[in-house]
Backbone as CSV, one residue per row, in Angstrom:
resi,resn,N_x,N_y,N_z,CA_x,CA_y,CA_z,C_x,C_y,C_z
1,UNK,-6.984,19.419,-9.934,-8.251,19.004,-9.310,-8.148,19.106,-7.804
2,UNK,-9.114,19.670,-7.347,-9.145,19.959,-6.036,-10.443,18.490,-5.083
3,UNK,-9.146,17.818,-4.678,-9.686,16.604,-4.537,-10.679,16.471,-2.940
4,UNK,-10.139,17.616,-2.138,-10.962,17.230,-1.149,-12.513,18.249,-1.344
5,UNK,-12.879,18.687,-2.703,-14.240,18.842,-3.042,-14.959,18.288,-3.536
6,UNK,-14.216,17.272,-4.271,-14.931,16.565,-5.261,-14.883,15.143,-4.630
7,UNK,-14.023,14.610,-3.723,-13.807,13.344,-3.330,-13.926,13.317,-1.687
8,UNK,-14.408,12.089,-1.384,-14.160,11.692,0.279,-13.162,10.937,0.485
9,UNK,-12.493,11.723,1.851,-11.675,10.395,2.447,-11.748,9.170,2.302
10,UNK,-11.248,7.663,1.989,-11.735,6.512,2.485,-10.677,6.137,3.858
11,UNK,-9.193,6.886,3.810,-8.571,6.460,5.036,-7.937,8.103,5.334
12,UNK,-8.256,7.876,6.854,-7.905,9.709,7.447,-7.169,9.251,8.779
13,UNK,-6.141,9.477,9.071,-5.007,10.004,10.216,-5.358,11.210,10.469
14,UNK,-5.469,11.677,11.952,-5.943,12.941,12.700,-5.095,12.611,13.938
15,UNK,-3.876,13.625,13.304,-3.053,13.564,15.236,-2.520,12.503,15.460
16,UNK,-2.126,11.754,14.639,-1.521,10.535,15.284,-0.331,10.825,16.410
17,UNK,-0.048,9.862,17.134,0.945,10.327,17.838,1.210,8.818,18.225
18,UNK,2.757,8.449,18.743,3.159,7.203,18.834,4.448,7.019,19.337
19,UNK,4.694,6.826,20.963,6.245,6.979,21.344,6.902,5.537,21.864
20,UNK,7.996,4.997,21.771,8.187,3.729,22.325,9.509,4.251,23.639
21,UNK,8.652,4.541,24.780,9.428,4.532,25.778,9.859,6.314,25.464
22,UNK,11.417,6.714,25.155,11.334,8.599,25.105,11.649,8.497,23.473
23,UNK,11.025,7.571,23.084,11.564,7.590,21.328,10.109,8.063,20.469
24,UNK,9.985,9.396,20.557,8.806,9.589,19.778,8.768,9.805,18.606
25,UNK,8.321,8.528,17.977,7.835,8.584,16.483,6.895,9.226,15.818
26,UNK,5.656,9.486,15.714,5.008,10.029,15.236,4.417,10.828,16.579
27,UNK,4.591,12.267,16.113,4.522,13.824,16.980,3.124,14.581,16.171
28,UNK,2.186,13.676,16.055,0.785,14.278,15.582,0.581,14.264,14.110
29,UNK,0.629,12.957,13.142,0.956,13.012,11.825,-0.398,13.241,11.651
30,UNK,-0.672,13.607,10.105,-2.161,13.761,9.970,-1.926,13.189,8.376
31,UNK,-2.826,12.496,7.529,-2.767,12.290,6.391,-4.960,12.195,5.853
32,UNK,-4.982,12.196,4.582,-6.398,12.069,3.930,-6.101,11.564,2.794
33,UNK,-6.288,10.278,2.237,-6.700,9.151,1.141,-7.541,9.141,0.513
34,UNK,-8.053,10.004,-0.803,-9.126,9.686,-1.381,-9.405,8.859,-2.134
35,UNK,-10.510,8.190,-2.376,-11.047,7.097,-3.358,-10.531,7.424,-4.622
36,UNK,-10.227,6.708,-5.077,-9.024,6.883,-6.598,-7.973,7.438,-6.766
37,UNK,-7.535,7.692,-5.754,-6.122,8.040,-5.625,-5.003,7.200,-5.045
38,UNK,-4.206,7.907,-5.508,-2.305,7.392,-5.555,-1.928,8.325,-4.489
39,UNK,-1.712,8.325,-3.402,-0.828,8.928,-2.368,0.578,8.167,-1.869
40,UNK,1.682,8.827,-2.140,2.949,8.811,-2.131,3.004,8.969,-0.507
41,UNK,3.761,8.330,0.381,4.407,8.719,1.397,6.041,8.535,1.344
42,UNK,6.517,9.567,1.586,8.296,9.798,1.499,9.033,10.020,2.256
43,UNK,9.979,9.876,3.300,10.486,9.932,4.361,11.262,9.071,4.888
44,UNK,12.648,9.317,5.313,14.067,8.345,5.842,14.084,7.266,6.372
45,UNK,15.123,6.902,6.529,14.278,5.548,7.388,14.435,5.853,8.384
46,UNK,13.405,5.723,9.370,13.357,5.290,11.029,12.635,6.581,10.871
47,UNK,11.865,7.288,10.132,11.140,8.368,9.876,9.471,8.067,11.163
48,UNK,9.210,6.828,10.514,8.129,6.656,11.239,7.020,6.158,10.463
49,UNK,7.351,5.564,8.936,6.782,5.023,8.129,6.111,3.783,8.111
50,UNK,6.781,3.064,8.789,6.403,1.045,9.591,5.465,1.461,10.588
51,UNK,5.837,2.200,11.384,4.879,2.236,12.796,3.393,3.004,11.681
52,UNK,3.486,3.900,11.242,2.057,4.199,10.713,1.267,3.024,9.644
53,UNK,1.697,2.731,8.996,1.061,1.561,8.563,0.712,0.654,9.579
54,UNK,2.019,0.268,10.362,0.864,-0.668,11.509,-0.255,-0.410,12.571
55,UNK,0.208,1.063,12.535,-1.319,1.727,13.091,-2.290,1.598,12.251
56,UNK,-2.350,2.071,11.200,-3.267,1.665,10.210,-4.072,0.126,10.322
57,UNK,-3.478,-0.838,9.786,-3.728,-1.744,9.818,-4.020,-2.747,11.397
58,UNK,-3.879,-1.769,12.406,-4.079,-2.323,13.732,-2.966,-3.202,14.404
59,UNK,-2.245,-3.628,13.729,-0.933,-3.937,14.620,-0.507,-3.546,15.612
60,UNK,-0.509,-2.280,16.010,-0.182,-1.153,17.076,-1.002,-0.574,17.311
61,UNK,-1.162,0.350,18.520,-1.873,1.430,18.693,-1.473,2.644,18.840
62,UNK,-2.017,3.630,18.189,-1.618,4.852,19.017,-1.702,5.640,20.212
63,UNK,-0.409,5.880,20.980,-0.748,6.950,22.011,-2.137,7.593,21.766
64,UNK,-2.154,8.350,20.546,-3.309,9.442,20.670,-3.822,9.636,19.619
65,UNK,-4.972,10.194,19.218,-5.625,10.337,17.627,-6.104,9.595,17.278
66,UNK,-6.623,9.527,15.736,-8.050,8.990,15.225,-7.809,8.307,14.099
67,UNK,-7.985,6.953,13.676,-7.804,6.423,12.459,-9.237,5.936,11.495
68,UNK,-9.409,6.541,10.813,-10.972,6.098,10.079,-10.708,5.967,8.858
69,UNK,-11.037,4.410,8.252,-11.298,3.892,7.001,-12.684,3.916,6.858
70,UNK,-13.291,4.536,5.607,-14.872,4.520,5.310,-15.351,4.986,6.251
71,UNK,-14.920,6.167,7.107,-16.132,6.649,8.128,-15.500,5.346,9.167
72,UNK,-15.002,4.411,9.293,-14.732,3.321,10.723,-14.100,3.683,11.627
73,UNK,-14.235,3.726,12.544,-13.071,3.872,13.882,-12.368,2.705,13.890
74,UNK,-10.905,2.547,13.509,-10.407,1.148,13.727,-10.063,1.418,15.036
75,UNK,-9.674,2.188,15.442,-9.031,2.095,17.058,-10.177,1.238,18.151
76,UNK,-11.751,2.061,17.784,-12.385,1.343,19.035,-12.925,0.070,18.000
77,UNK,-12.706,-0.647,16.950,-13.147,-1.927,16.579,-12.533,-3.363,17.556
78,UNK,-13.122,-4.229,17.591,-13.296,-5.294,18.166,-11.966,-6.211,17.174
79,UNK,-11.729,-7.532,17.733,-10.839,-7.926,16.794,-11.611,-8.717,15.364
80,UNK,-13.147,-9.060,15.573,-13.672,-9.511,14.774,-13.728,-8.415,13.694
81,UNK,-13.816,-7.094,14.331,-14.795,-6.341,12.871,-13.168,-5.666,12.583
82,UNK,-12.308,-5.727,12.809,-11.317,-5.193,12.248,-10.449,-6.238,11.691
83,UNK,-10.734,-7.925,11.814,-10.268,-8.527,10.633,-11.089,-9.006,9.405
84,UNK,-12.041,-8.676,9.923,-13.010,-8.286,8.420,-12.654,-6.942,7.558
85,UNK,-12.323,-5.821,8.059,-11.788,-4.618,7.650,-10.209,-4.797,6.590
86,UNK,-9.849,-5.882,7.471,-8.535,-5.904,6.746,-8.804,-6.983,5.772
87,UNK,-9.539,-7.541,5.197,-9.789,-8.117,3.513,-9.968,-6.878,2.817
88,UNK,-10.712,-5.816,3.057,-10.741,-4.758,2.146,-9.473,-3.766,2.254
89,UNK,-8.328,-3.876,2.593,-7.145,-4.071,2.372,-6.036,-4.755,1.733
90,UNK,-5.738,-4.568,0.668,-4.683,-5.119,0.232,-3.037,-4.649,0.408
91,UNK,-2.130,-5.842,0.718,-0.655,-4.657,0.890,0.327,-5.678,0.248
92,UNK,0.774,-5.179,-0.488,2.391,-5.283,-1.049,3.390,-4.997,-0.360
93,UNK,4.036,-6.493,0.375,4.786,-6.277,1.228,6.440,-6.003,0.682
94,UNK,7.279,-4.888,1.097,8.677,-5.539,0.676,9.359,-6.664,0.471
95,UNK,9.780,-6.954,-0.780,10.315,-8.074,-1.126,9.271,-9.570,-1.411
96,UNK,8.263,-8.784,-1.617,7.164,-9.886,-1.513,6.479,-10.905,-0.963
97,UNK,6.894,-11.790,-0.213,7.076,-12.244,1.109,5.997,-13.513,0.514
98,UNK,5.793,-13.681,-0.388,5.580,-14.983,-0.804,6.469,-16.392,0.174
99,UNK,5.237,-17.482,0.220,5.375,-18.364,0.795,6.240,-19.262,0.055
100,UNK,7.445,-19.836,0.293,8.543,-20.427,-0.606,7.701,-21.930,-0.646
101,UNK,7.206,-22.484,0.214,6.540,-24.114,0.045,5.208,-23.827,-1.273
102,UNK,4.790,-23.458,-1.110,3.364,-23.522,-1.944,3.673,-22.648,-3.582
103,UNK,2.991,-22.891,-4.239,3.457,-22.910,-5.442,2.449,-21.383,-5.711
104,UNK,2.590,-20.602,-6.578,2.014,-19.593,-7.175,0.425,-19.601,-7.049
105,UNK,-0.079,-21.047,-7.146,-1.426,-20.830,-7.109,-2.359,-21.239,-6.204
106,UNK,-1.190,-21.709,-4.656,-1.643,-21.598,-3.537,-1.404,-20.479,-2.472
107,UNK,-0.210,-19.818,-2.969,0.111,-18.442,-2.249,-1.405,-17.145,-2.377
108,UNK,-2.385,-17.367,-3.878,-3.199,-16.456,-4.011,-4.438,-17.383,-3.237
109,UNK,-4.581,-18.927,-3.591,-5.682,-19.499,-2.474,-5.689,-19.301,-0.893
110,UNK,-4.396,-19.039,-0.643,-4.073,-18.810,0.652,-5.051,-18.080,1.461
111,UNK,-5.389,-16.360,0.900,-6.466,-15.451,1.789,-7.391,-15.726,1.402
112,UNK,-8.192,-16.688,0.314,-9.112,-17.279,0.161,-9.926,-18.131,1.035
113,UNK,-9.093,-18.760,1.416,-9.585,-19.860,2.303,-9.549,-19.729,3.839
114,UNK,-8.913,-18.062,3.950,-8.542,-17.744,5.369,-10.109,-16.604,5.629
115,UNK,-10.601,-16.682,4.285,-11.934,-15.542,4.225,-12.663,-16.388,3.465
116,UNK,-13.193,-17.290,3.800,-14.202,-18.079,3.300,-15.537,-17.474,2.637
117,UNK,-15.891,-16.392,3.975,-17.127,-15.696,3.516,-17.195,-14.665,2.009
118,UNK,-15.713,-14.991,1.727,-15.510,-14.121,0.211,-15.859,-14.932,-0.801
119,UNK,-15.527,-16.534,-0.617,-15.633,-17.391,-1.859,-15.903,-18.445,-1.265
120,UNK,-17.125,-19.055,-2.035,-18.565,-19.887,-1.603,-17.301,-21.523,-2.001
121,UNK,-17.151,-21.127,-3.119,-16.809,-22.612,-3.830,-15.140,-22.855,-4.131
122,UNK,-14.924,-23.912,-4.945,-13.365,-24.205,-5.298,-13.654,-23.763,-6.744
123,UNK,-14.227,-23.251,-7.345,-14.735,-23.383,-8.983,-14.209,-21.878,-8.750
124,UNK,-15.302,-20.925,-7.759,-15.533,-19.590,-8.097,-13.606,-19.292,-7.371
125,UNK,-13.136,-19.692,-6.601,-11.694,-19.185,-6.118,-10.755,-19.791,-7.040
126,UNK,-10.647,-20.786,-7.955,-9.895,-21.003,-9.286,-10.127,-19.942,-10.157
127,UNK,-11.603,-19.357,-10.370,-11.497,-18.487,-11.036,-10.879,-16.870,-10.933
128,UNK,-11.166,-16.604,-9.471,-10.633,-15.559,-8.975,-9.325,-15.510,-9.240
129,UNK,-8.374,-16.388,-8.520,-6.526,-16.977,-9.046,-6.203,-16.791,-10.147
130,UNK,-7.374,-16.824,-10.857,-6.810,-17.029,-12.514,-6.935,-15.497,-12.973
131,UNK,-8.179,-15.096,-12.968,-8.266,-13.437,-12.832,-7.274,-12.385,-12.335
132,UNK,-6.930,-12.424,-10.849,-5.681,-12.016,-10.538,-4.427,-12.340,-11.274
133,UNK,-4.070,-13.174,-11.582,-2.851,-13.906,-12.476,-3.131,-13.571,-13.779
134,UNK,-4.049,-13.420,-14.505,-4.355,-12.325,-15.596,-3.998,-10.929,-15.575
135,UNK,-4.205,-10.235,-14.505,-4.179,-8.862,-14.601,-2.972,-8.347,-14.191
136,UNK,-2.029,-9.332,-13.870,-0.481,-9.081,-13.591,0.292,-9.438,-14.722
137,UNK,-0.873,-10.084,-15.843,0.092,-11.341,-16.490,1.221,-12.053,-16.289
138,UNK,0.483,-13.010,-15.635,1.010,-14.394,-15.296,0.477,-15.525,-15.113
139,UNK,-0.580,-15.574,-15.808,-1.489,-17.107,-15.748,-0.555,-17.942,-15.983
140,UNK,0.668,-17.972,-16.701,1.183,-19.055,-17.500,2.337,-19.280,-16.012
141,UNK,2.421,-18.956,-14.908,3.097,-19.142,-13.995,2.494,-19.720,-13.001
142,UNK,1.071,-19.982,-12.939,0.241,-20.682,-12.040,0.660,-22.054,-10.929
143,UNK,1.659,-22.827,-11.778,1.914,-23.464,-10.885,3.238,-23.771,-10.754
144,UNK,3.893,-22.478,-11.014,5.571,-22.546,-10.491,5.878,-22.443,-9.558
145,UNK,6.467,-22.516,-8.773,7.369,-22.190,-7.476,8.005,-21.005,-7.215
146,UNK,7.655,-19.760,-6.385,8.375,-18.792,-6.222,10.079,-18.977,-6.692
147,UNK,10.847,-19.693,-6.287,11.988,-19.707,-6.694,12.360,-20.516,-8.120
148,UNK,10.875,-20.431,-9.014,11.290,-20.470,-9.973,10.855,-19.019,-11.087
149,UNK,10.744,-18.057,-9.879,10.419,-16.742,-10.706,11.149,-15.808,-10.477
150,UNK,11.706,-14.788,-11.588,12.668,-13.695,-11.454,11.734,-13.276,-9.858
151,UNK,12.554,-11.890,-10.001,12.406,-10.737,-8.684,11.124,-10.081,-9.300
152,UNK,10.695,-9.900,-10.369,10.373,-8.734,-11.044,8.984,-10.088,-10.886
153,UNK,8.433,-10.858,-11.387,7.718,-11.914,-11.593,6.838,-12.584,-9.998
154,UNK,8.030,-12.496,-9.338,7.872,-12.760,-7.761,6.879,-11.663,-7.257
155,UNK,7.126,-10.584,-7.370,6.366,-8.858,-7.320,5.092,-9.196,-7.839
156,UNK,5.203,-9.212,-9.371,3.592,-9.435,-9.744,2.836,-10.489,-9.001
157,UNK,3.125,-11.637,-8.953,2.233,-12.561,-8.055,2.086,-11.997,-6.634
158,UNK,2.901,-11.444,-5.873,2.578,-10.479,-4.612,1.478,-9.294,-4.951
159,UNK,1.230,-9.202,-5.913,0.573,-8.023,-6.278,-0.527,-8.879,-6.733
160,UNK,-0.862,-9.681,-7.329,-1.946,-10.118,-8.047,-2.516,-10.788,-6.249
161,UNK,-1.590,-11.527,-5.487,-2.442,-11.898,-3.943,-2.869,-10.319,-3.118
162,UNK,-2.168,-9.549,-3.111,-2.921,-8.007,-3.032,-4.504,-7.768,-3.101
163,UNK,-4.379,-8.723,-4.803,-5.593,-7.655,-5.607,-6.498,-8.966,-5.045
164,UNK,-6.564,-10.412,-4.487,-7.190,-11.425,-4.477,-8.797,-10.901,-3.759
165,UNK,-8.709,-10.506,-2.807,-10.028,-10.176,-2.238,-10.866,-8.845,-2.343
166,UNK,-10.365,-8.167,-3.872,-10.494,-6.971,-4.585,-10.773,-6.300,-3.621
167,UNK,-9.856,-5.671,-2.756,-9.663,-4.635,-1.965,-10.375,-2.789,-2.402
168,UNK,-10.687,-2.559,-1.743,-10.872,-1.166,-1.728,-9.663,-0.109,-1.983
169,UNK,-8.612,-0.548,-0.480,-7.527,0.557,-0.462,-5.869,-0.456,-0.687
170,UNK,-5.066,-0.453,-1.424,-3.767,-1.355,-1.172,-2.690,-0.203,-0.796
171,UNK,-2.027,-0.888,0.026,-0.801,-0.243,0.617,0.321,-0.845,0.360
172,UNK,1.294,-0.494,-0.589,2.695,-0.559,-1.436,3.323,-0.448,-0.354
173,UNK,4.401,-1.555,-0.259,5.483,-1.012,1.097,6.906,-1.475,0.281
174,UNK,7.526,0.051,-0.847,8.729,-0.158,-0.892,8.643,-1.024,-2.309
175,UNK,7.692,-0.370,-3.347,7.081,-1.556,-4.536,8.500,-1.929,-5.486
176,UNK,9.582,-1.266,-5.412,9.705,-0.775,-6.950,11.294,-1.421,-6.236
177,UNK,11.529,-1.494,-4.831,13.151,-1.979,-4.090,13.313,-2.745,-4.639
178,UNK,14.976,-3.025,-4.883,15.227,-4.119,-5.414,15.380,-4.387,-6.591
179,UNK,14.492,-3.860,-7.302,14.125,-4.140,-9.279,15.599,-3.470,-9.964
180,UNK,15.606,-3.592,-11.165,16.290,-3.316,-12.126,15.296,-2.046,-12.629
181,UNK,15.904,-0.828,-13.584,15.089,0.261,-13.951,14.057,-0.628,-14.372
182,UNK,14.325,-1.289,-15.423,12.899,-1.996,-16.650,11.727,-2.375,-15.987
183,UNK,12.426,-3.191,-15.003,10.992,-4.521,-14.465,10.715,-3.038,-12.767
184,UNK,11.138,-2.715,-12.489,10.641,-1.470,-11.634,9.556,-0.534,-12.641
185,UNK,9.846,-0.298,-13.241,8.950,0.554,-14.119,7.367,-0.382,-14.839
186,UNK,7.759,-1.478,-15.070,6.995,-2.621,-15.489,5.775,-2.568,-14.063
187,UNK,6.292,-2.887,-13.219,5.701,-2.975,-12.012,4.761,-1.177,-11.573
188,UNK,5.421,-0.329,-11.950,4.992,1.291,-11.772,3.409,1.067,-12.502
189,UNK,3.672,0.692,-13.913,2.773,0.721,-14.777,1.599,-0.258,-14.389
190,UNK,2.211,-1.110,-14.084,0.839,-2.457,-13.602,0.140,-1.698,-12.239
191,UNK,0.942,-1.015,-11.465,0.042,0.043,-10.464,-0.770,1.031,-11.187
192,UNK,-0.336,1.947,-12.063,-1.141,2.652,-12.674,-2.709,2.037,-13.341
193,UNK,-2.184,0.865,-13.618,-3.530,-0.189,-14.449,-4.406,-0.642,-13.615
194,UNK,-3.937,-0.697,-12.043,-4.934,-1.418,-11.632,-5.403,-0.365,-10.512
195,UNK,-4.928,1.198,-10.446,-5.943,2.280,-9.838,-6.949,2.778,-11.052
196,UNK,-6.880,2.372,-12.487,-7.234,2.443,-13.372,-8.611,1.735,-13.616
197,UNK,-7.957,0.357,-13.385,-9.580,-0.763,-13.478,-10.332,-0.818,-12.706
198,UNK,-9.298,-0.841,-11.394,-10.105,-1.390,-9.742,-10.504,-0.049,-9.268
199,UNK,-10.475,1.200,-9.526,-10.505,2.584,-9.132,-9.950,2.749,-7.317
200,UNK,-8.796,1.907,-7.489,-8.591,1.468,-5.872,-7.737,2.657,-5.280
201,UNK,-8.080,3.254,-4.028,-7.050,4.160,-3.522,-6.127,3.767,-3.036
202,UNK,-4.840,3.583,-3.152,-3.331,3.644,-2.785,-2.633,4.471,-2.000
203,UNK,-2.348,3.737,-1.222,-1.405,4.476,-0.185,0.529,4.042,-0.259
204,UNK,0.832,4.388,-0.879,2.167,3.763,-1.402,3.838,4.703,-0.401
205,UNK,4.276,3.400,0.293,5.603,4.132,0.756,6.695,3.766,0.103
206,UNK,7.689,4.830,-0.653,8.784,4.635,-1.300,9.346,5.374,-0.945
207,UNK,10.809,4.864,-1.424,12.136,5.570,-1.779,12.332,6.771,-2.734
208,UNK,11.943,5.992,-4.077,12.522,5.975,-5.389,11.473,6.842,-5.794
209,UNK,12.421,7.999,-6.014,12.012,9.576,-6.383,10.982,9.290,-7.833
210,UNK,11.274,8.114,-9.026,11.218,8.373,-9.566,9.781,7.665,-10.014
211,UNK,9.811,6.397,-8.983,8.402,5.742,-8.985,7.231,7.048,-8.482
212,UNK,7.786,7.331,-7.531,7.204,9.014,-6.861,6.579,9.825,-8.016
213,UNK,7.273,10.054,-8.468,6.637,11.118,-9.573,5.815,10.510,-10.831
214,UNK,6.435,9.174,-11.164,5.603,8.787,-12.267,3.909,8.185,-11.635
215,UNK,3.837,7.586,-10.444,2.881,7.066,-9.909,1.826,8.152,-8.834
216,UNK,2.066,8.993,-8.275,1.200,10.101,-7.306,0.963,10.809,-8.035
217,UNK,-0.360,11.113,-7.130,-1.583,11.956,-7.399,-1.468,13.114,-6.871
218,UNK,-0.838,12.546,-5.351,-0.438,13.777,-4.398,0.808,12.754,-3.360
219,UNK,1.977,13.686,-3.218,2.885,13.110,-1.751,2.812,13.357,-0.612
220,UNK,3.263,13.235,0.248,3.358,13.717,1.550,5.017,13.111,2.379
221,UNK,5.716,14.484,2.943,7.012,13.898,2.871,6.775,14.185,4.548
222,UNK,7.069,12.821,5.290,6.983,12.729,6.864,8.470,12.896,7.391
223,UNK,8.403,13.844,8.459,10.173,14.427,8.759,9.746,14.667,10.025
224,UNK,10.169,14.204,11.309,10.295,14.351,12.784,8.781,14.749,13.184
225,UNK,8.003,13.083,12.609,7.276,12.826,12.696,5.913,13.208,12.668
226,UNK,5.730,14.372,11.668,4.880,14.683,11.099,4.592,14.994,9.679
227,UNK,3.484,15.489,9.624,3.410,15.913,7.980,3.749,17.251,7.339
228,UNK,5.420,16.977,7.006,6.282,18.016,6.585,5.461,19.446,5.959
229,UNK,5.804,18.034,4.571,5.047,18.866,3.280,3.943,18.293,2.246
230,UNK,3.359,18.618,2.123,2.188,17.775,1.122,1.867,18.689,-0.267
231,UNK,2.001,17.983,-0.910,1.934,18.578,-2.413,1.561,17.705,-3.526
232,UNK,1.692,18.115,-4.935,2.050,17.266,-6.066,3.670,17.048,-6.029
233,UNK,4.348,16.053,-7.231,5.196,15.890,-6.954,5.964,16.860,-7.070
234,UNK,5.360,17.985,-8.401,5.857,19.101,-9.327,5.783,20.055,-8.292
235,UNK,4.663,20.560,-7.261,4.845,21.208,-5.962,5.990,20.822,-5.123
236,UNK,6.154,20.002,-5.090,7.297,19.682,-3.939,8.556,19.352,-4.790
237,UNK,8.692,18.935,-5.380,9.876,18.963,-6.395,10.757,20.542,-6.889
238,UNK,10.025,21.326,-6.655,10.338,22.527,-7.220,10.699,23.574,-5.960
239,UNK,10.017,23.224,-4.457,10.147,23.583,-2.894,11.084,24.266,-2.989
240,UNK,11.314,24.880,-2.361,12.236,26.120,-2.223,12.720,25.744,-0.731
241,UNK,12.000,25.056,-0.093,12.317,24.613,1.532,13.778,23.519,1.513
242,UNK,14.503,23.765,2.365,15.383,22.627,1.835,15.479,21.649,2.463
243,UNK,14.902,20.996,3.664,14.248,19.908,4.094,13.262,19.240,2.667
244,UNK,12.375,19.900,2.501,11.659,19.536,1.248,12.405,19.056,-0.186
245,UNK,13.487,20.229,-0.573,14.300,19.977,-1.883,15.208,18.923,-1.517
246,UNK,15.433,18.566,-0.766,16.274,17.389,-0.024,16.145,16.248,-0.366
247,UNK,14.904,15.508,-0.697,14.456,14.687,-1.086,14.490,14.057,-2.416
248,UNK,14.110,15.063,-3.323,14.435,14.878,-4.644,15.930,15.432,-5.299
249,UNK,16.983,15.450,-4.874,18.375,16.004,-5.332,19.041,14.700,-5.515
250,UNK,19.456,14.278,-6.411,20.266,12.737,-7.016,21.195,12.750,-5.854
């Protein structure tokens, strides 16, 4: 499927560029996110993977170039209309980053109550909590304590606070680190289910060749700070380039 005919951007990088002092990280990256899609980003560490997400999400700025979610300019947004922008964002942070004091079913009330204008009442945001905690399955964990949940368990509730303000686009940072094959793959599949239900576009940065291939639509492998190679995984997996074949070799 030839996605940029049939589909629009919802998040587009044009030229990014981004140096800290003579350390230039991103040397004009360019990327395109379509609505229902799984986009893979792949690349070393200190590649330049952190700094683009926080461009994304406005943390940083860029030297130079254009960032547009839905047609938005986040660069020239205000701080009001770009933390409204970021509820229709969801991100899965490494290692989950769940709040150790509050129990499972205040970690998902948490962006609730920090976005009021999402949920009127305490009735309709119990129900939301419970919904999210359904679709990870884990209602029956509602009021445990992060450290009373595996690694793999800890993930889903990071993922179900993700899905809390039913985001448009979620950004995976590193979903699958850490896991055991089983509950990594467990977690692959609950991504597949919920670009499935929520028709949400994903922007996902990994390692693990293998989440890579079972989860993208399309990759993009970032190497001295741009956009190497972009393909399927089976396109780039098969590369003949060896910067490219580099990536996927055990």
């Amino acid at each position: 499927m030839n996605l940029e005919e049939n589909k629009k951007p919802v998040l587009e990088l044009k030229d990014i560029r981004k140096s800290f002092g003579d350390n230039h990280v991103l040397k004009g990256f360019s990327l395109k996110l379509y609505e229902g899609e799984n986009l893979v980003i792949m690349g070393k560490s200190g590649s330049g993977k952190s700094v683009m997400v926080k461009c994304i999400v406005g943390l940083i700025q860029p030297d130079s170039g254009s960032i547009t979610i839905k047609n938005r300019d986040i660069i020239k947004m205000g701080q009001t209309e770009l933390d409204f922008l970021r509820t229709e964002i969801g991100f899965l942070f490494q290692g989950s980053a769940l709040y150790d004091s509050m129990t499972v079913r205040e970690n998902l009330e948490f962006p609730l109550r920090r976005h009021k204008d999402k949920i009127k009442d305490f009735q309709s945001t119990d129900q939301s909590v419970k919904e999210a905690l359904e679709s990870v399955g884990l209602l029956h964990a509602i009021d445990l304590m992060p450290s009373e949940l595996s690694g793999g368990m800890q993930r889903r509730v990071a993922l179900a606070r993700a899905l809390i303000l039913k985001p448009k686009i979620i950004m995976y940072d590193e979903p699958t680190t850490g896991l055991d094959p089983i509950t990594a793959n467990e977690i692959i599949q609950l991504m597949r289910n919920i670009q499935k239900e929520y028709n949400t576009s994903s922007l996902i940065i990994t390692h693990d060749v293998d989440c890579a291939r079972v989860i993208s639509n399309r990759m993009i492998l970032l190497v001295d700070g741009i956009n190497y190679a972009e393909g399927t995984y089976e396109e780039l997996s098969n590369s003949s380039d060896p910067q490219t074949s580099a990536f996927f070799k055990n």
